[in-house]
LOSEPA-568380 format. One record per residue (C-alpha): residue number from 1; x, y, z; residue in one letter. Coordinates in steps of 0.05 Angstrom, whole numbers, padded with zeros to 5 digits. Layout:
N
rec resi->NUM xx->X yy->Y zz->Z resn->a
...
***
This chain:
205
rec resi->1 xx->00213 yy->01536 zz->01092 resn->x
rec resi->2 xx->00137 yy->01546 zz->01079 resn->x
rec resi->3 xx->00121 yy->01592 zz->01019 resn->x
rec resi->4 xx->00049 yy->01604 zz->01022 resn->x
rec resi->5 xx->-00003 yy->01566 zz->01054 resn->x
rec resi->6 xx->-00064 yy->01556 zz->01016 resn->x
rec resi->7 xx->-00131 yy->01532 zz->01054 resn->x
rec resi->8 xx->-00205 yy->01549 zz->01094 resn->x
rec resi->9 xx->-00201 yy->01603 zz->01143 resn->x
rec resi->10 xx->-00211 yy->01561 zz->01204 resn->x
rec resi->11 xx->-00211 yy->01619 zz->01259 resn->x
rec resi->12 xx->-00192 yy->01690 zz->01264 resn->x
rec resi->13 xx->-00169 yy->01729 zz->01328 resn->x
rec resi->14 xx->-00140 yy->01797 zz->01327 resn->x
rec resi->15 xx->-00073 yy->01800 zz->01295 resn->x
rec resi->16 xx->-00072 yy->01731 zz->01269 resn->x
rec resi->17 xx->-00114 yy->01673 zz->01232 resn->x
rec resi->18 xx->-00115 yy->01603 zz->01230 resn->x
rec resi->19 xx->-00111 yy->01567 zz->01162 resn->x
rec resi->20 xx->-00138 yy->01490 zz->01159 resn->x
rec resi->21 xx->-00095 yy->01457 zz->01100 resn->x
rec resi->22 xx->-00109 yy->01393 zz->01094 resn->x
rec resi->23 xx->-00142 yy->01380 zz->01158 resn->x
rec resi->24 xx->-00077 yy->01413 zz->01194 resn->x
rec resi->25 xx->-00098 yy->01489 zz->01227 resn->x
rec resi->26 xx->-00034 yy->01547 zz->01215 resn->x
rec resi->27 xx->-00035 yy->01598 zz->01269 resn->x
rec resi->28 xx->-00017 yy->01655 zz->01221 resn->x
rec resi->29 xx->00008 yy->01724 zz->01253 resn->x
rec resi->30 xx->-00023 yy->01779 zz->01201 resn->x
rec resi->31 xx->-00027 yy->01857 zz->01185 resn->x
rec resi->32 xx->-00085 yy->01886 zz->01221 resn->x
rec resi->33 xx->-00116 yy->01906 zz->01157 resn->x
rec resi->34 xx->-00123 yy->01842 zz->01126 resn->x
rec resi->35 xx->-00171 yy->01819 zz->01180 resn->x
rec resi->36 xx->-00214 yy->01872 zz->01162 resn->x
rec resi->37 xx->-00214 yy->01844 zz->01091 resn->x
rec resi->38 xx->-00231 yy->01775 zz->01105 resn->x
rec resi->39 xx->-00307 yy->01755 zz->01101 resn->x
rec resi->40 xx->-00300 yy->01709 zz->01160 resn->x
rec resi->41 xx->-00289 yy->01631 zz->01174 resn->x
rec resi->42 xx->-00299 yy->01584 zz->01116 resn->x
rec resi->43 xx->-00261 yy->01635 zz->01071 resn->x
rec resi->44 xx->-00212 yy->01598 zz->01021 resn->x
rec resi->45 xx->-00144 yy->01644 zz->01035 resn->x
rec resi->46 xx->-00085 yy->01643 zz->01007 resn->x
rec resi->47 xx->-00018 yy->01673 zz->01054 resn->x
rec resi->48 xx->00059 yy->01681 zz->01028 resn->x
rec resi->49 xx->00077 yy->01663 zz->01083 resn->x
rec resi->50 xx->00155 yy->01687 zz->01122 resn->x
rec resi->51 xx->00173 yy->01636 zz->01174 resn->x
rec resi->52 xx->00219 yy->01652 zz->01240 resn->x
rec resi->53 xx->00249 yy->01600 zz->01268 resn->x
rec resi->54 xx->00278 yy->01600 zz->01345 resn->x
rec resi->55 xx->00296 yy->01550 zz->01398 resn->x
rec resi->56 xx->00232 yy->01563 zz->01429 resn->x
rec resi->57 xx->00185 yy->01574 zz->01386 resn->x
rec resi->58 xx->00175 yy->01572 zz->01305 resn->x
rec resi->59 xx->00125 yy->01633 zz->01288 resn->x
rec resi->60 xx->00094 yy->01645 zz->01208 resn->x
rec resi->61 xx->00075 yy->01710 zz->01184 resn->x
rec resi->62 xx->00029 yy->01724 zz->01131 resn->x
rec resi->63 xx->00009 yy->01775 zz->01073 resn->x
rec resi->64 xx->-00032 yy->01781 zz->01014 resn->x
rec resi->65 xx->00004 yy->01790 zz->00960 resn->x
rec resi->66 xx->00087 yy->01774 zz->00942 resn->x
rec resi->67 xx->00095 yy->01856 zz->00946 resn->x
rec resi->68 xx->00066 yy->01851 zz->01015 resn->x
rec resi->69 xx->00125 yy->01795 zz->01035 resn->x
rec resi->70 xx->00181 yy->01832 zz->00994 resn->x
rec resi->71 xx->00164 yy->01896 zz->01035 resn->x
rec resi->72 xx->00159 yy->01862 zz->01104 resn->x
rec resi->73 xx->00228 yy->01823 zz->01085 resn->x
rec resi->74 xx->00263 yy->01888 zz->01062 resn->x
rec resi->75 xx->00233 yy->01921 zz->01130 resn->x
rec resi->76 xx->00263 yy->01872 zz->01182 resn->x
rec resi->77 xx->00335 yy->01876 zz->01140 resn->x
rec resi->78 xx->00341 yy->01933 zz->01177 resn->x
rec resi->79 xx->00385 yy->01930 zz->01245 resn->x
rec resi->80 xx->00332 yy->01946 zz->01302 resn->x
rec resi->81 xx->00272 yy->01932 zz->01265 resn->x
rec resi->82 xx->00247 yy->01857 zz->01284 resn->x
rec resi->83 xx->00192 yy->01803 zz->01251 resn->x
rec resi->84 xx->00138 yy->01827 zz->01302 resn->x
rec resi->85 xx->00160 yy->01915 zz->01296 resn->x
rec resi->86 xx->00154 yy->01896 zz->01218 resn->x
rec resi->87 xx->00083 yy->01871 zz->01218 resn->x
rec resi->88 xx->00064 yy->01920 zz->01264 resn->x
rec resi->89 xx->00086 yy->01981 zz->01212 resn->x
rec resi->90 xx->00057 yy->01942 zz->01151 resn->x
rec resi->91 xx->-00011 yy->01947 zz->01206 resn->x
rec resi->92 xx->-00010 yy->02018 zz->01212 resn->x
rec resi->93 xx->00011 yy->02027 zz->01135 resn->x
rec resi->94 xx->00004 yy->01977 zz->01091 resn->x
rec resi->95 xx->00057 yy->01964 zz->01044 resn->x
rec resi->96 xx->00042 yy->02021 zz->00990 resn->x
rec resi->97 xx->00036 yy->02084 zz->01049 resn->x
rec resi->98 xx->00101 yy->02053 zz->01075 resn->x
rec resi->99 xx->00140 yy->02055 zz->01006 resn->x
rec resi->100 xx->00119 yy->02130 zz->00994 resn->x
rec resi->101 xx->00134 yy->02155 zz->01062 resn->x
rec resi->102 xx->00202 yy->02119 zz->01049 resn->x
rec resi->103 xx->00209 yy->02154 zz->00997 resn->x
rec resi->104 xx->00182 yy->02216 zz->01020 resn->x
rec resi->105 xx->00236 yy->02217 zz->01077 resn->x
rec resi->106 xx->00168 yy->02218 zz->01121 resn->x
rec resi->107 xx->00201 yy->02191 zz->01186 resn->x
rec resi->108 xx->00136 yy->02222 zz->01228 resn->x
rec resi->109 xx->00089 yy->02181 zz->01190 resn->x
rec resi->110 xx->00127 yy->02111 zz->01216 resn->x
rec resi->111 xx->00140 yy->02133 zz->01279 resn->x
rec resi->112 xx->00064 yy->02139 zz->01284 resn->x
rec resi->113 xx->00073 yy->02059 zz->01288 resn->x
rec resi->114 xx->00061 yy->02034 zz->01359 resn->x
rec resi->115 xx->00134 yy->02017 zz->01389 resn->x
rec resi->116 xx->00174 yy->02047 zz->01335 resn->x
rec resi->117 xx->00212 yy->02114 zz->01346 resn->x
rec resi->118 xx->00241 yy->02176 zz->01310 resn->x
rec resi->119 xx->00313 yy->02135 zz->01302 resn->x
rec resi->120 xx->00290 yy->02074 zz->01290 resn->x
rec resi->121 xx->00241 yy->02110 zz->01231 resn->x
rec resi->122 xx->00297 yy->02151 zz->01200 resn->x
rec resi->123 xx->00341 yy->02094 zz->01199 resn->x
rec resi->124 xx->00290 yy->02056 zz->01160 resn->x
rec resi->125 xx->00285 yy->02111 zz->01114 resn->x
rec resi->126 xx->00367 yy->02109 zz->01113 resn->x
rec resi->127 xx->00370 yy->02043 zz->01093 resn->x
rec resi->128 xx->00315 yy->02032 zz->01049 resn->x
rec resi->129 xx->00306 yy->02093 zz->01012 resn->x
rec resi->130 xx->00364 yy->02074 zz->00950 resn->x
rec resi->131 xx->00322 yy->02001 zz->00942 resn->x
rec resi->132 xx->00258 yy->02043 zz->00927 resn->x
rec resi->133 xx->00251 yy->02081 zz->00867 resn->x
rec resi->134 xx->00185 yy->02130 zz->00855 resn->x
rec resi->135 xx->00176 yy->02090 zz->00784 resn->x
rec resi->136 xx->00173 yy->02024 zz->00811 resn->x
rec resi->137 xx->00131 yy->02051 zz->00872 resn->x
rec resi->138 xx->00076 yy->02081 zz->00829 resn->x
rec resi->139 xx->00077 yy->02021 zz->00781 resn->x
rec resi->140 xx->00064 yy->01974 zz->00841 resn->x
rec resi->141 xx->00007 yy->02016 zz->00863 resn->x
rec resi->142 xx->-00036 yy->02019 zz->00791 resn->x
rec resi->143 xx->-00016 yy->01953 zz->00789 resn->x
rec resi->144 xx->-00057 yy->01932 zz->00855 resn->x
rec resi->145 xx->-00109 yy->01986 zz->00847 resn->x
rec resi->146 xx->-00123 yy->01964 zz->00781 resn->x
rec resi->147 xx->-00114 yy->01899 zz->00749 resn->x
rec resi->148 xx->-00089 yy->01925 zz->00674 resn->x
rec resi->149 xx->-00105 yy->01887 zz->00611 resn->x
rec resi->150 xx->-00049 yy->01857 zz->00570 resn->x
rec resi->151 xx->-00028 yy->01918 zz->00533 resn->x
rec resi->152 xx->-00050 yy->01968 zz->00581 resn->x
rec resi->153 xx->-00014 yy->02038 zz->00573 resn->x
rec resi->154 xx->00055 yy->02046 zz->00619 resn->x
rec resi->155 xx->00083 yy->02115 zz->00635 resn->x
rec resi->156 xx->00137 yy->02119 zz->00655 resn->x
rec resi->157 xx->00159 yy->02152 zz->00727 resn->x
rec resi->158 xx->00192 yy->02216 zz->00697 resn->x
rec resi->159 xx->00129 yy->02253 zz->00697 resn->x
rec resi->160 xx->00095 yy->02238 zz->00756 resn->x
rec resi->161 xx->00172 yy->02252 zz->00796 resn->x
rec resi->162 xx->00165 yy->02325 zz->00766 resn->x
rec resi->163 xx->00098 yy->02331 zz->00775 resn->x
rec resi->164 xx->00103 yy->02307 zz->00859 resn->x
rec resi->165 xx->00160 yy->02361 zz->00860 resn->x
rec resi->166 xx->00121 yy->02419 zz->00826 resn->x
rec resi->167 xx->00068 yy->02397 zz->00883 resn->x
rec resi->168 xx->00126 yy->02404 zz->00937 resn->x
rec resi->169 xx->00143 yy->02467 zz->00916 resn->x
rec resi->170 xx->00083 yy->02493 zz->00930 resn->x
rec resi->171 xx->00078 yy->02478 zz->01006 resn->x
rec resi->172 xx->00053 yy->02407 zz->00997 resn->x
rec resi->173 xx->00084 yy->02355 zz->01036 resn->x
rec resi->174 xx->00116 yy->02297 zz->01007 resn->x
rec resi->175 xx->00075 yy->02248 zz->01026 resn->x
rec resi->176 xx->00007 yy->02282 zz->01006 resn->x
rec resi->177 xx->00035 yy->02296 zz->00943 resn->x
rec resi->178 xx->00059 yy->02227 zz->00931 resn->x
rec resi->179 xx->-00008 yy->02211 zz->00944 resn->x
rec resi->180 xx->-00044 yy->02249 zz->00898 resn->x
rec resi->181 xx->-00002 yy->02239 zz->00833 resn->x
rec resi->182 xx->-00007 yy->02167 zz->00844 resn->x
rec resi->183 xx->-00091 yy->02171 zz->00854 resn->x
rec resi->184 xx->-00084 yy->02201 zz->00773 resn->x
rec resi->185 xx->-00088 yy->02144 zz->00720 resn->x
rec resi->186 xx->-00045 yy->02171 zz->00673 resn->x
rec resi->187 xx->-00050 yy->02164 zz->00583 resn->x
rec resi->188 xx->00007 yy->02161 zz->00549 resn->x
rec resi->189 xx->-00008 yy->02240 zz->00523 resn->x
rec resi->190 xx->-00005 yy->02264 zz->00590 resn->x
rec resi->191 xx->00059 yy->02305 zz->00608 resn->x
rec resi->192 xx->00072 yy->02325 zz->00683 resn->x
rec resi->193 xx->00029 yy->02386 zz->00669 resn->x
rec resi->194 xx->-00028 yy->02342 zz->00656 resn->x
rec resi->195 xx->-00012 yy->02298 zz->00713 resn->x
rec resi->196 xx->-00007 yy->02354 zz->00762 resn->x
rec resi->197 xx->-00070 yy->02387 zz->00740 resn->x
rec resi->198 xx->-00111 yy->02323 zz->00755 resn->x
rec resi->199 xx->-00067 yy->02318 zz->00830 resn->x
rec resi->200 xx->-00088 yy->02392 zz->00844 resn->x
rec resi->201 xx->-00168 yy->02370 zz->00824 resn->x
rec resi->202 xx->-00160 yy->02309 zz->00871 resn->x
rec resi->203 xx->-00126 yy->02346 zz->00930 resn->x
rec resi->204 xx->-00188 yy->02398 zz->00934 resn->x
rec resi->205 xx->-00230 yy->02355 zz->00951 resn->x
***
């Protein structure tokens, strides 16, 4: 089992990269968006890495970060949904938009995934929806989008879950309202008023 790879960016093609480690080249199959992030060959990269294994063939599949590999694991757990259908969604999502239309019950927003349906969407939803929770989902997000300093204030989810469903209730969807609370950077003072006030300011724009 291969963990991570660690190396020089050796190549890149659409969909996948080739990692030299050690003077031996990893044909990696990626997210689409990660290409985009890459500065080219001669990079230094580093992949956690998910590795399928068949008679014919023995394929690696690469992300980021560990939340990355955690939600790509969690996605092909589901019946139906297989390694290549999961990197294709984390392609047209990304790991965060995934988790909030998840939890959202957004089953349009997957199915906009190349290959993947309206069953095969709700059924991720179905089965992934009680391993989610909106807390952990917005503290995964500030944690990429920011990196925090030791002692850094934590909220905790109760506010921003009342303040997405005041948003709801008045005609947002769940998504964009997900969205939005999670764009605020919440004190420790700030109540869901205060939370939703700041959502409303970043949804006129």
């Amino acid at each position: 089992m291969i963990a991570f790879l660690r190396g020089t960016v050796a190549d890149l093609e659409e969909g996948s990269v080739v990692i030299d480690v050690g003077g031996v080249g990893y044909e990696v199959l990626v997210p689409g968006q990660l290409i985009d992030e890459l500065s080219g060959v001669g990079q230094e990269l580093k992949l956690y890495t998910y590795m399928q294994v068949r008679e014919d063939a023995v394929t690696l599949f690469g992300f980021l970060t560990r939340d990355d590999l955690r939600m790509y694991r969690m996605l092909i757990g589901v019946s139906g949904v297989g390694p290549k259908a999961g990197l294709s969604i984390l392609s047209c999502l990304g790991a965060d938009e995934l988790r909030f239309a998840i939890l959202a019950d957004d089953a349009k927003k997957i199915a906009k995934t190349p290959g993947i349906g309206a069953k095969t969407a709700q059924k991720i939803i179905l089965e992934l929806k009680d391993k989610l929770d909106v807390e952990e989902a917005f503290e995964k997000t500030f944690a990429a989008q920011q990196a925090a300093p030791e002692g850094a204030v934590s909220v905790g989810g109760g506010a921003m879950q009342d303040a997405v469903e005041a948003l709801t209730a008045l005609g947002y969807g769940s998504t964009e309202a997900l969205k939005a609370v999670r764009q605020v950077k919440p004190t420790e003072d700030m109540d869901a008023e205060a939370i939703l006030r700041e959502a409303l300011k970043r949804m006129a724009f």
